[in-house]
C-alpha positions in Angstrom: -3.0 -28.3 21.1 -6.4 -28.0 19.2 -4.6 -25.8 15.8 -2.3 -23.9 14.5 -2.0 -20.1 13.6 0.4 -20.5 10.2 1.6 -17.4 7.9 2.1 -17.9 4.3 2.6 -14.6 2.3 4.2 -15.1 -1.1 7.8 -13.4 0.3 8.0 -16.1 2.9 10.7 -18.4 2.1 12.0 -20.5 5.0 12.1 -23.4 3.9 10.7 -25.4 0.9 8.3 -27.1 3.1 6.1 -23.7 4.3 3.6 -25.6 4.6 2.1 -27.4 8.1 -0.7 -29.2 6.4 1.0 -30.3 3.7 3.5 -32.6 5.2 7.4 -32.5 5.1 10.9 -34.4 5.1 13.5 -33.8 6.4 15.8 -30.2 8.4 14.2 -27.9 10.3 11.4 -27.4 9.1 10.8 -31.0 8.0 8.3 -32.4 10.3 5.1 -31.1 9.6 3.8 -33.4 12.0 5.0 -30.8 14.9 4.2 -27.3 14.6 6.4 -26.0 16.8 9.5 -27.5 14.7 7.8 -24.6 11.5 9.1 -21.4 11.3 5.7 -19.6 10.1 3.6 -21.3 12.8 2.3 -20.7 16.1 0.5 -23.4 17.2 -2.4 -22.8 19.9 -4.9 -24.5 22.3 -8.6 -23.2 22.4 -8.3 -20.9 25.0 -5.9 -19.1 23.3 -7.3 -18.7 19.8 -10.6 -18.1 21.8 -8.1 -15.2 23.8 -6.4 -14.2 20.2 -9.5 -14.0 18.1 -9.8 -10.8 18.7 -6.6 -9.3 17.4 -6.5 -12.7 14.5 -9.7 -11.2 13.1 -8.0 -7.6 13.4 -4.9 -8.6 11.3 -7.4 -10.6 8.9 -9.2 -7.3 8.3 -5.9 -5.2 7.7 -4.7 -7.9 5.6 -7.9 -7.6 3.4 -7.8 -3.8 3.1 -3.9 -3.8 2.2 -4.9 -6.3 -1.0 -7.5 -3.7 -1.7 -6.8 -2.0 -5.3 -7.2 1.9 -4.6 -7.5 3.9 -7.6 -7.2 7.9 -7.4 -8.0 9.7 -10.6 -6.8 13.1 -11.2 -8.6 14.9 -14.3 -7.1 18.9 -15.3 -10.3 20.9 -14.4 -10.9 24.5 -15.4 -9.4 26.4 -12.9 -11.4 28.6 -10.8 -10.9 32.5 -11.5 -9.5 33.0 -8.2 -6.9 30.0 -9.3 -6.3 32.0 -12.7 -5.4 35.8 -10.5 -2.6 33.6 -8.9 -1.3 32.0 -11.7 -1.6 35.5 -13.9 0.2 36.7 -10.8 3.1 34.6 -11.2 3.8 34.5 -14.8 4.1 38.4 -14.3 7.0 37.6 -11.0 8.5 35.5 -13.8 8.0 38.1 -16.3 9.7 40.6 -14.0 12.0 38.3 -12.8 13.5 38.1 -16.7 12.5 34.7 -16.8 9.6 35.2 -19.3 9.9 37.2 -22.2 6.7 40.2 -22.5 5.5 37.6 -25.9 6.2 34.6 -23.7 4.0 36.3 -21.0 1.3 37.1 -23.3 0.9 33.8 -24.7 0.9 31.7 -21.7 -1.6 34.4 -19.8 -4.0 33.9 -23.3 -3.5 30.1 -22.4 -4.9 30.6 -18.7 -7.6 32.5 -19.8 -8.8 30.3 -22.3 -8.2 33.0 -25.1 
């Protein structure tokens, strides 16, 4: 063996020792000494991290873009006259629906229109 492939994420929690390079005591998970004894490591020979690099580099790269911050900001436009027809359109299906009284309907077209 020539490493070790080793997973820490902050929800891991196998043991207190989650650590291979940091050394251990005792249960399962105690001696850091032995990879294959850790439940978040993999350990491999050269020819397999040279085989794996591939997909390791892969998960590195969708592990980076998941800790990305992504920020969408909305802001209230005007809306387009063709987006004032429709909404004029459906006050008056609430109007005639009995939904909206005819000064309730006034009002609220007034507000689409800016008036």
């Amino acid at each position: 063996m020539t490493g070790v492939l080793q997973i820490l994420t902050p929800s891991y929690d196998g043991t207190p020792n989650r650590d291979f390079w940091r050394g251990s005591s005792s249960s399962r998970n105690a001696d850091a000494n032995n990879p294959w004894t850790l439940t978040n490591t993999l350990p491999l020979n050269k020819a397999e991290y040279q085989s794996a690099l591939k997909e390791i580099n892969q998960l590195k790269l969708r592990i980076s873009h998941a800790k990305q911050v992504n920020v969408r900001v909305v802001t209230n436009q005007p809306q387009a006259q063709a987006g004032m027809a429709d909404q004029i359109a459906r006050l008056a299906k609430l109007k005639d629906a009995g939904a909206l009284t005819e000064e309730e309907f006034i009002a609220a077209k007034k507000k689409i229109l800016g008036i």
